[in-house]
C-alpha positions in Angstrom: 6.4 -24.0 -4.0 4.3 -24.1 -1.0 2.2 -20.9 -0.1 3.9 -18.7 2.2 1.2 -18.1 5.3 0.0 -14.9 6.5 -0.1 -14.5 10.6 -2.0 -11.8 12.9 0.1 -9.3 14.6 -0.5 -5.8 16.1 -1.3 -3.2 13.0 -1.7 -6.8 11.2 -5.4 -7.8 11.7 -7.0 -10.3 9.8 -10.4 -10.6 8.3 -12.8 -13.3 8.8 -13.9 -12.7 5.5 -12.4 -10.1 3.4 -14.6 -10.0 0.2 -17.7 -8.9 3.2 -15.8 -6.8 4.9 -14.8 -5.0 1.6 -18.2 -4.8 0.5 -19.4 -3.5 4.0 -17.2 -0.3 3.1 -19.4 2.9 3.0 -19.2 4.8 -0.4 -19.4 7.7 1.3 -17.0 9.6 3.8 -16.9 11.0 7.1 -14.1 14.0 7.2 -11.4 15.0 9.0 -10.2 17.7 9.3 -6.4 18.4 10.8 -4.4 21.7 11.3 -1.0 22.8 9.9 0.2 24.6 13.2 3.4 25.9 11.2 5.4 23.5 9.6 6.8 24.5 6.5 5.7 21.8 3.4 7.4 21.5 0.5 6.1 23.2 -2.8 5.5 21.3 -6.9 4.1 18.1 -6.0 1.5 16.9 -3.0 0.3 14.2 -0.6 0.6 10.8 -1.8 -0.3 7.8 0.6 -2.0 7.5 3.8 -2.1 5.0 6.5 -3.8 4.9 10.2 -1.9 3.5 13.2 -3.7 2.8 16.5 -1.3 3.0 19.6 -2.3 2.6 22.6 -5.6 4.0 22.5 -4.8 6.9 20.4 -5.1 6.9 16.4 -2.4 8.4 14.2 -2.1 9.0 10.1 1.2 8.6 8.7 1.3 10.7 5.2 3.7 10.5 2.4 4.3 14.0 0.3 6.1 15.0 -3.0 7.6 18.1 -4.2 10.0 19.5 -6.4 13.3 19.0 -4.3 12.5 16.8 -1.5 10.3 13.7 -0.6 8.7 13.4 3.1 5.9 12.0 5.5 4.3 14.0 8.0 2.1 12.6 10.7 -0.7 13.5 12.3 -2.3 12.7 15.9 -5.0 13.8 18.0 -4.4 16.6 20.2 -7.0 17.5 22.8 -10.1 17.8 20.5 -8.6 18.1 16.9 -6.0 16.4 15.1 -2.9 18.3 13.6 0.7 17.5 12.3 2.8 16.8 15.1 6.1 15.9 13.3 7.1 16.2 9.4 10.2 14.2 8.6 12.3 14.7 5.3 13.0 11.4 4.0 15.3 12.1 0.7 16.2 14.9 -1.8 16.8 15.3 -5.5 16.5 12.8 -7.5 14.7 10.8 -5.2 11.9 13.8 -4.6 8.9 11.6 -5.1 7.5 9.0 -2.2 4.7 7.4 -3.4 1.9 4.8 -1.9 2.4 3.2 1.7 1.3 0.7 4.0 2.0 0.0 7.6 2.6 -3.7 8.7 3.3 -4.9 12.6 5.4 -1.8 13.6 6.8 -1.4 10.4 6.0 2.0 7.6 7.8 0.6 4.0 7.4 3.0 1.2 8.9 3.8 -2.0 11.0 6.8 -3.3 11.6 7.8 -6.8 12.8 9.8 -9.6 9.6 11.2 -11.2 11.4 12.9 -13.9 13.9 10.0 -15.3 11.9 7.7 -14.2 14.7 4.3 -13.9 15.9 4.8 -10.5 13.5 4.3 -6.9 14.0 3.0 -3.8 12.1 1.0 -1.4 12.3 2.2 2.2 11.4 0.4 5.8 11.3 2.5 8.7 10.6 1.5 12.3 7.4 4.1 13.5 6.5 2.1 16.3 6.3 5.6 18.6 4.9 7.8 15.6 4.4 10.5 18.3 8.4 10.7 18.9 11.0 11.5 16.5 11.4 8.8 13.7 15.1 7.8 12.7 16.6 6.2 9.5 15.1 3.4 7.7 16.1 0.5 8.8 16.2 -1.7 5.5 16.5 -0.3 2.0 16.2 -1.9 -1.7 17.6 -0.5 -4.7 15.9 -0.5 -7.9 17.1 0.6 -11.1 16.6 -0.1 -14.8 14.0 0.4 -17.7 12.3 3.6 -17.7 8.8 3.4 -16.0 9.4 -0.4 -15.1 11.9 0.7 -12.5 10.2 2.9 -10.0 8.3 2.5 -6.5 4.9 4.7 -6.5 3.1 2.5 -4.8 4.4 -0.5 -2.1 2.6 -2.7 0.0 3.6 -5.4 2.6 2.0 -8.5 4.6 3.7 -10.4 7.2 3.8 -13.9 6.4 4.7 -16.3 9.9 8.1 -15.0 10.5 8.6 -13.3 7.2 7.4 -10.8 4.8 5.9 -10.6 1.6 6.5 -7.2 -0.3 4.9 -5.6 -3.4 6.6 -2.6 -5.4 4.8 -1.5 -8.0 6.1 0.6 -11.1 4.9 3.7 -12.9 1.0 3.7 -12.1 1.7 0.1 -11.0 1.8 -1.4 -14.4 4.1 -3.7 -13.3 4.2 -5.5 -9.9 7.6 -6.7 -8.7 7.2 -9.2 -5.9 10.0 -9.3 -2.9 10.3 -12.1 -0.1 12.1 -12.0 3.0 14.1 -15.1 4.1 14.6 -14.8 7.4 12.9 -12.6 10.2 15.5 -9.4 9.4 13.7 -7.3 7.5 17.1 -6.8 5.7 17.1 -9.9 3.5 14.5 -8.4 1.3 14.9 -11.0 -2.3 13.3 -10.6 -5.4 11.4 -13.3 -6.6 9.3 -12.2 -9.7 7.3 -9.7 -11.7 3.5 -9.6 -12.3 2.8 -7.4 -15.7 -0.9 -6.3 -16.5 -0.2 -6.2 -20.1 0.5 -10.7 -19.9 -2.2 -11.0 -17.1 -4.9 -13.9 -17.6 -8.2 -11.3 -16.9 -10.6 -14.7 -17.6 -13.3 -14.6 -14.5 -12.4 -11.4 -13.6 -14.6 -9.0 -11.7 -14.1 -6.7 -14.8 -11.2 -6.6 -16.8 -10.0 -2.9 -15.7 -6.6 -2.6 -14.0 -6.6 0.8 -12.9 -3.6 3.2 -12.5 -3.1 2.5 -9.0 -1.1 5.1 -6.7 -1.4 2.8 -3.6 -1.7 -0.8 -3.0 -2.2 -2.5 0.1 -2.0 -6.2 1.2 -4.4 -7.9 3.2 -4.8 -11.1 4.9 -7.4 -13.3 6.1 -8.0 -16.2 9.3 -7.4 -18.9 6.1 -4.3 -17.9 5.1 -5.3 -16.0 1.9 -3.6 -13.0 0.5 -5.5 -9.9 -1.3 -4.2 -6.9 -2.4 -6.3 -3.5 -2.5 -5.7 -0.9 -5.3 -6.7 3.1 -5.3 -7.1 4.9 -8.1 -8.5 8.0 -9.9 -10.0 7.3 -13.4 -8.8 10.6 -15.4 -12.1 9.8 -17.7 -15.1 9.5 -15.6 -13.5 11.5 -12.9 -14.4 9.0 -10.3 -12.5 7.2 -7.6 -12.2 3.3 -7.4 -10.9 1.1 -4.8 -10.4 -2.8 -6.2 -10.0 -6.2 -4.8 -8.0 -8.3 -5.8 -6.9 -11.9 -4.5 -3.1 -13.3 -5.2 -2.6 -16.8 -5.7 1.0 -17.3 -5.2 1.6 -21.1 -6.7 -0.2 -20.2 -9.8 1.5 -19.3 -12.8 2.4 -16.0 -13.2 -0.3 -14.5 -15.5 -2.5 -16.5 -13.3 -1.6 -15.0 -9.6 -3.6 -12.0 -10.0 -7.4 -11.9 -10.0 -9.9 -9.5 -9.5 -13.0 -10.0 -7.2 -14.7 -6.6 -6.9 -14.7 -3.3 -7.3 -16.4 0.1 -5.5 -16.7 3.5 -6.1 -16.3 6.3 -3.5 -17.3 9.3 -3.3 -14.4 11.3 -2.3 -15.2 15.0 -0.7 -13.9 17.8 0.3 -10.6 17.9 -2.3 -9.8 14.5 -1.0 -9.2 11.6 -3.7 -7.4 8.5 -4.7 -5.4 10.6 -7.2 -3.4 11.4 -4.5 -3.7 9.6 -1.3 -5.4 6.5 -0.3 -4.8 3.2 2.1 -6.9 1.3 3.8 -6.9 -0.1 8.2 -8.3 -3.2 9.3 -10.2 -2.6 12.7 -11.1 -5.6 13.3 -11.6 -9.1 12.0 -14.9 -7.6 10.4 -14.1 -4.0 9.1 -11.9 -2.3 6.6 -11.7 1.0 6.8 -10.3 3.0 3.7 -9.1 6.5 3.5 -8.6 9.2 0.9 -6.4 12.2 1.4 -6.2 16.3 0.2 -3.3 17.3 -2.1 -2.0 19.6 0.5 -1.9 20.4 3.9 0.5 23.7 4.0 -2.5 25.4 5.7 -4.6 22.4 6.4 -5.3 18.9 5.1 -8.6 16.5 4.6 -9.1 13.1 5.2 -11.8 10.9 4.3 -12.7 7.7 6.4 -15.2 5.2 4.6 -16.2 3.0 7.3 
């Protein structure tokens, strides 16, 4: 099979080299702080994934949130000094309460929706947010998943545009499982599956380290050669410390064999920010990564961390 190509489009920069610009990351934060002026957020669960968009001059977060009933994104812009929610949008209710890990490709927002309690029913959803300062509509593609218990859900999704298709990611209960979807056309509504990449069969052998974390958001990255990596954020419930990994994908390799990991960093979230719940990363430019971290809840206000 020949390796599907990555290209460079708007909120699709790639890196001259990726493994730099990763290390380049500060492991410490700048925050940002943005103001709840009255919308009403959903109580038992929190934030979730986080993702920057720069439009026309002006940067905007696009955050996914949890809760006992209903699943939703808010998104936050800059207005006159400060940034604040300026639009929360209910995406789906009971069962599917639970969105989960994002990323933001071209003018495109996928994420994933789930049943957190049963845990065998998700979906994945694409939305167009190409005005994320105006009202955003329905998705406009959507892939069913149902099955197993734990193997079957969407908390964390990630997508890369490869020419004039996509390459998308859905990963299961704390991404233990990574089921890989290709588009076949440039409709965003021929989403295929084509395979599944399990941790516990992975080759590890020249590995980074041999840790696959529990990863609540993945994101897909690309580079000026036409290589694919995938970035993983995570909260290790031992040390109490926040990771983000890279990894590279291989796609004509076996299976156990697509998957390796090249590094690995700790940040120091502040502030009540962490991986646990939010975390995504922006290319600026062909030399910079930017990753960000997220508070559980914004009913009042919210915190963002920026590594640059």
């Amino acid at each position: 099979m020949d390796m599907l190509q990555p290209s460079g489009n708007r909120n699709d920069t790639r890196l001259a080299r990726v493994y730099d610009a990763f290390e380049r990351q500060s492991d410490k934060p700048k925050i940002i702080e943005f103001i709840n002026n009255g919308w009403i957020i959903p109580s038992g669960g929190h934030l979730q994934g986080i993702q920057r968009m720069d439009v026309t001059g002006i940067t905007y977060f696009i955050i996914t949130g949890s809760s006992e009933d209903e699943a939703y994104f808010i998104v936050v812009g800059k207005q006159s000094d400060r940034y604040e929610i300026i639009q929360k949008k209910e995406i789906s209710r009971n069962p599917y309460r639970h969105a989960g890990g994002i990323q933001v490709i071209d003018n495109y927002l996928v994420l994933g929706i789930e049943d957190n309690k049963k845990q065998n029913i998700s979906q994945v959803l694409i939305f167009d947010v190409k005005e994320p300062d105006k009202p955003i509509g329905d998705p406009i593609a959507i892939i069913q998943r149902e099955g197993e218990t734990k193997r079957s859900t969407a908390g964390a999704v990630a997508m890369i545009k490869l020419e004039n298709k996509y390459l998308l990611i859905a990963g299961s209960w704390d991404s233990d499982t990574l089921d890989f979807y290709r588009s076949y056309s440039k409709s965003l509504n021929e989403f295929k599956y084509w395979l599944t990449w399990d941790k516990d069969k992975s080759n590890r052998n020249g590995w980074y380290d041999r840790i696959w974390g529990n990863y609540q958001n993945l994101n897909l990255i690309g580079d000026h050669d036409n290589n694919i990596f995938l970035m993983g954020y995570y909260f290790d419930e031992e040390s109490k410390i926040d990771y983000v990994d890279l990894f590279s994908l291989h796609l004509n390799n076996a299976i156990p064999d697509m998957i390796k990991k090249e590094s690995s960093k700790q940040m120091f979230c502040k502030s009540g920010a962490s991986f646990n719940y939010c975390g995504g990363c922006f290319v600026k430019d062909e030399n910079t990564i930017i990753s960000y971290a997220c508070s559980a809840d914004c009913s009042d206000h919210g915190i963002i961390n920026e590594f640059l």
